[in-house]
Structure formats: C-alpha cells, structure tokens
C-alpha positions as CSV (number, residue, x, y, z in Angstrom):
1,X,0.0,0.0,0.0
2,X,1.5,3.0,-1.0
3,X,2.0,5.9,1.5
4,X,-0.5,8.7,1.2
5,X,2.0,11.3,2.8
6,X,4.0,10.9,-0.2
7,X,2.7,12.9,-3.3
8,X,2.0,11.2,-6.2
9,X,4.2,12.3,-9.1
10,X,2.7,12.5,-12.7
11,X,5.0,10.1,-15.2
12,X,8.1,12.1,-17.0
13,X,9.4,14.3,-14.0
14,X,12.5,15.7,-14.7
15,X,14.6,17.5,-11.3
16,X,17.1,19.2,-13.9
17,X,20.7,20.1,-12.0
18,X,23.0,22.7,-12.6
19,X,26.7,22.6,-11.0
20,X,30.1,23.1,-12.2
21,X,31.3,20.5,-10.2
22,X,31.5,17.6,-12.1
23,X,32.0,15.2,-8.8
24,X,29.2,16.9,-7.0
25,X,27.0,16.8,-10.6
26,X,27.3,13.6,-11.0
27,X,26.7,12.3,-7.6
28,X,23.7,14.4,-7.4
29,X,22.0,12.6,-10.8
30,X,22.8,9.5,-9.2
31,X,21.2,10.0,-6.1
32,X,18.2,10.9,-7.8
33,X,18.0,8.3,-10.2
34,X,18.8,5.7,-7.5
35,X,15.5,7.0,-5.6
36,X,13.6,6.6,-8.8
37,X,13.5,10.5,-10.4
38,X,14.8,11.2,-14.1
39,X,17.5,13.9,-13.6
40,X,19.1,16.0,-16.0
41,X,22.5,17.8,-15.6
42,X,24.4,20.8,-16.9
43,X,28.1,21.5,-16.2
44,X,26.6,25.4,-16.1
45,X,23.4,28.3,-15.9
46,X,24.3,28.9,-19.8
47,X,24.3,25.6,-21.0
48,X,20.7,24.8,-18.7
49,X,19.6,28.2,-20.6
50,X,20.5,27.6,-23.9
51,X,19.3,23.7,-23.9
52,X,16.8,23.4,-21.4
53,X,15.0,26.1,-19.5
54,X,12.0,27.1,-22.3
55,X,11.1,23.3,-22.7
56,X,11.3,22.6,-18.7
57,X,7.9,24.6,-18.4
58,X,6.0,22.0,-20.4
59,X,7.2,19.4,-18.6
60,X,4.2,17.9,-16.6
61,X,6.7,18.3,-13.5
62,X,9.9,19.9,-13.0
63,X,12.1,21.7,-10.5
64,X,16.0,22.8,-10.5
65,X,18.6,22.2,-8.2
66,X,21.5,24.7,-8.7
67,X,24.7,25.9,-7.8
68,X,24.9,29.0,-5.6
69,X,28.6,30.0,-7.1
70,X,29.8,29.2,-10.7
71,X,32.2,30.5,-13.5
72,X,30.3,32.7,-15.5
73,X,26.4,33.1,-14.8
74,X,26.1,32.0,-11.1
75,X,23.0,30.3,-9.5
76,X,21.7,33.5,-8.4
77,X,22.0,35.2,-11.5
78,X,20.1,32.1,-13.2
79,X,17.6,32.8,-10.9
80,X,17.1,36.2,-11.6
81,X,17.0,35.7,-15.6
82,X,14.8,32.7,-14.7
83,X,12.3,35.2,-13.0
84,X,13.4,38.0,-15.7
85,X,11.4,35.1,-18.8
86,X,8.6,34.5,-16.3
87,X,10.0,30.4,-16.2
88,X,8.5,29.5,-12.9
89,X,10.5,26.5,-11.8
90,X,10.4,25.1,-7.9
91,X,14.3,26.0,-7.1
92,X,16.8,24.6,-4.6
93,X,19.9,26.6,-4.2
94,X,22.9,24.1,-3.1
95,X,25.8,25.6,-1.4
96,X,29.5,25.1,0.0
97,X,29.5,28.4,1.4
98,X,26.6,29.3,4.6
99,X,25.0,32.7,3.4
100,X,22.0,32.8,5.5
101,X,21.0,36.7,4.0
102,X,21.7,35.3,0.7
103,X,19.3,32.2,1.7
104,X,16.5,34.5,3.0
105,X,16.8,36.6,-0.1
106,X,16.6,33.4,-2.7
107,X,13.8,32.2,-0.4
108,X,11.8,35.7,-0.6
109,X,12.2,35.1,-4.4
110,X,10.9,32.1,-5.1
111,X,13.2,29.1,-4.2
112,X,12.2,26.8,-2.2
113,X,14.6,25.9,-0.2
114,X,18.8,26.6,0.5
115,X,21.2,23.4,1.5
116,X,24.5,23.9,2.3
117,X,27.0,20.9,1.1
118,X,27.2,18.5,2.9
119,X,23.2,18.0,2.6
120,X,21.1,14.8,4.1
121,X,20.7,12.5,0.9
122,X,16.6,11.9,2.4
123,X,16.1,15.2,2.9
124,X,17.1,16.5,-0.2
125,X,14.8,13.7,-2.1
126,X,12.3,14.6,-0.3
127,X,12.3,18.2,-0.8
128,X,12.5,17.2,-4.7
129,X,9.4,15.2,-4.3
130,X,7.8,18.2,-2.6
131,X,8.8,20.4,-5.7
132,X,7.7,17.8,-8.1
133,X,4.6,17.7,-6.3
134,X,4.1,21.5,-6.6
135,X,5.3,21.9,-10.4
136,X,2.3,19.4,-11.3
137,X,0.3,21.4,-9.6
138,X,1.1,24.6,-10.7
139,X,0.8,23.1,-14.2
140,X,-2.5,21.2,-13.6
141,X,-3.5,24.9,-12.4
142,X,-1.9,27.0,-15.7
143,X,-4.1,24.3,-17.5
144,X,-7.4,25.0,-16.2
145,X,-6.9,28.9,-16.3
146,X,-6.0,28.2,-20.5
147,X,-9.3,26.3,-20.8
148,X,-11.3,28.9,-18.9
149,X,-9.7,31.6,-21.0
150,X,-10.9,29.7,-24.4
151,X,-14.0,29.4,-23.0
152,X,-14.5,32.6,-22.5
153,X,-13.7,33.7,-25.7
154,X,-16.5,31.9,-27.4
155,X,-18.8,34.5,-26.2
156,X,-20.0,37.1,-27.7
157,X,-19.6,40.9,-26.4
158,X,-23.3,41.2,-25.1
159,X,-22.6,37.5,-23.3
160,X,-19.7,38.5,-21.8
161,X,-21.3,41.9,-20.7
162,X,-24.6,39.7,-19.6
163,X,-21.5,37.4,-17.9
164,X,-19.7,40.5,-15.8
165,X,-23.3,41.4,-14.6
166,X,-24.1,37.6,-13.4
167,X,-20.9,37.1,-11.6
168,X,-21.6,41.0,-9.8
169,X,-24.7,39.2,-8.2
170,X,-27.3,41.0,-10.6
171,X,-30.8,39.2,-11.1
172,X,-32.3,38.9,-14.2
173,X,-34.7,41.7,-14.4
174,X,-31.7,44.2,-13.1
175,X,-29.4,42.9,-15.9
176,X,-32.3,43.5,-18.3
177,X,-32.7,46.8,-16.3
178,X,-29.1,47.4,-17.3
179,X,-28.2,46.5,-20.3
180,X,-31.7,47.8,-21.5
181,X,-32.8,44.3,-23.1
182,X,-36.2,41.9,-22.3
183,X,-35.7,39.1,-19.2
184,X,-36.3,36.5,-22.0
185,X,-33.2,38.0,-24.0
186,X,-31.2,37.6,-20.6
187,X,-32.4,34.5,-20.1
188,X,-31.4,33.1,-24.2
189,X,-27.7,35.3,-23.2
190,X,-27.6,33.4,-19.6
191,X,-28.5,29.4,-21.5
192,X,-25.9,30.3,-24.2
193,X,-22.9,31.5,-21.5
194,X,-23.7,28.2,-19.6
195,X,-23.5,26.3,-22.5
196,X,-20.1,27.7,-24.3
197,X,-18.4,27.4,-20.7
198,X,-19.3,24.0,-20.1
199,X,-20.8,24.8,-16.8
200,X,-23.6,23.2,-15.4
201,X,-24.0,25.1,-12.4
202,X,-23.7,29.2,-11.1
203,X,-20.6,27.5,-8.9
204,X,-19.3,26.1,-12.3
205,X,-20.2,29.1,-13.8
206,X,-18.1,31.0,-11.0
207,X,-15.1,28.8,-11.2
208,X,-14.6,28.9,-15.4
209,X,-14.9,33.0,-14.9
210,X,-12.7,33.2,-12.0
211,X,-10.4,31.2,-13.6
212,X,-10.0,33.3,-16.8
213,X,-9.8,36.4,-14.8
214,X,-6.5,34.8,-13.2
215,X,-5.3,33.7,-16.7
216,X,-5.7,37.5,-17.7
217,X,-4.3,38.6,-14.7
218,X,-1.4,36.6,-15.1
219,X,-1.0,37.7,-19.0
220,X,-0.8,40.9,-17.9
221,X,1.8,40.9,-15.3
222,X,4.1,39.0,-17.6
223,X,3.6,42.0,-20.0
C-alpha cells in the first residue's frame, strides 16, 4: 500500500541540475535516479539556458537544483533571468558556502529551499518530491486557467457583458434593467454563456470565470 504522505508524481518528472562541479554533478544525478527521479545535468546556468530552460515549463513536472557559485552566470543570477522570462520552476539553491542573507533573499524570491553541502541524501529527495509535487500542480493549475480563457472567448460581447453582470450578483430583471434588453433575452444570453463554458452550475459558472480572470491577470503581469 503506497503511502498517502507521499505525493504522487505524474509520469516524465524531470529534477534538472545545474553545478560546475562535475564530482558533485554527477553524484547528485545518481542519487536521484537511485530513488527513482529522471534527472538531468548541466556543467553550467548557460548551458541549462540555452538547452533546457523554455522546454522545462511544459514538462508535466519539474524543479531545479543549482549551484549558488559558478564560472560565468552563477546560480543567483540564473535565478534572476529565470524570474526576468517568467519560467517559474520550484528552485533549490545548493551551497558550499553558509550565506543565511543570501538564503533569506533566494527564499523571498521564489526558491524553495537553500542546503548547504554536505546535505542529508533523504532530505534533499524529499524536498525534490515536494517540488515535483508543486510543479504538477502549478501546471494542472496553468491548465485549467488556459481552458477557462478559451472558453471565454466563445462569447459574444453582449454575453460576456450579460456574464460580468451575473458574476456581480445581478438578477435577471436588473441585468435586463441594465443592459436595457427583455428578461427572455437575458435569459437566451444566460443558456448560451452556460453552455459555451461547459458549466452546469452558477458555482461552475463561477469557477470557469474566475479562472479566466486569473489567466488574464497573469498575462498581464508578464507583459
């Protein structure tokens, strides 16, 4: 029986690692493989860049362990031009060197967590898990918001007026008040918004337009 503390990991997680350390790099894929993750190394933050860091956000789960200090780019600055192409990856910083205002500033960021070398093998898998766990979800989220979104955009401009007027708590007879149209108009708009967003309920109904105002919302800050 499988342990229902332990998230369940959709197939094809990836824990990609970055370190210049070829010792440390390779130790770290085989630790991960050995507790039954696919892991992916590169010897440096250009090389995950270049190869790597677009496709990572279509994987159904990822996260990144990397290097605090390297030749060229460090882990930081990775970070930072991570953030900078709005690639939202769970993050571990690994470290040989304690920096706890460097930690708290990573962690304020967006990592997840800081280790300093040597780390406990168990703990470190199990913060990967936690990260995998997180990536699916943040994924499984992203996914719903696109659907709501392309919902939405199958109505028409008087639906999605009729729409902002439904989720504001308006009856029928004050969005026919409103948007100076007949209750049996409203009603036809009301059947046809239900309908294009799939929802069979005003909690469906709720959800799909919540979620497309996040998806918006989103769009806009990455703008």
């Amino acid at each position: 029986m499988s342990d229902p503390t332990i998230p369940v990991l959709p197939a094809h997680s990836i824990v990609y690692v970055v370190d210049d350390d070829e010792a440390v790099r390779d130790s770290l894929r085989w630790l991960l493989e050995a507790n039954g993750f696919t892991a992916v190394a590169y010897d440096s933050a250009e090389a995950f860049l270049r190869t790597a860091a677009a496709s990572a956000m279509r994987d159904p789960a990822a996260c990144l362990i990397l290097d605090v200090r390297m030749p060229g780019m460090s882990g930081l600055e990775l970070h930072e031009e991570l953030l900078r192409r709005d690639i939202s990856l769970p993050l571990i910083f690994i470290t040989g060197h304690g920096d706890v205002p460097m930690a708290v500033s990573s962690m304020k960021r967006g990592a997840v967590d800081f280790l300093e070398k040597p780390f406990n093998d168990a703990h470190l898998c199990s913060i990967v898990r936690n990260c995998l766990a997180r990536s699916a979800a943040q994924q499984r989220d992203s996914e719903a918001e696109r659907q709501a979104q392309e919902r939405l955009e199958r109505l028409t401009q008087r639906e999605r007026q009729v729409l902002v007027l439904i989720v504001a708590g308006r009856l029928n007879k004050q969005i026919a008040d409103d948007l100076s149209i007949s209750i049996k108009t409203v009603e036809a708009h009301r059947a046809n918004i239900m309908d294009k967003l799939a929802a069979r309920t005003m909690a469906d109904l709720m959800k799909t337009a919540l979620l497309a105002e996040n998806a918006v919302r989103g769009g806009d800050t990455a703008r």
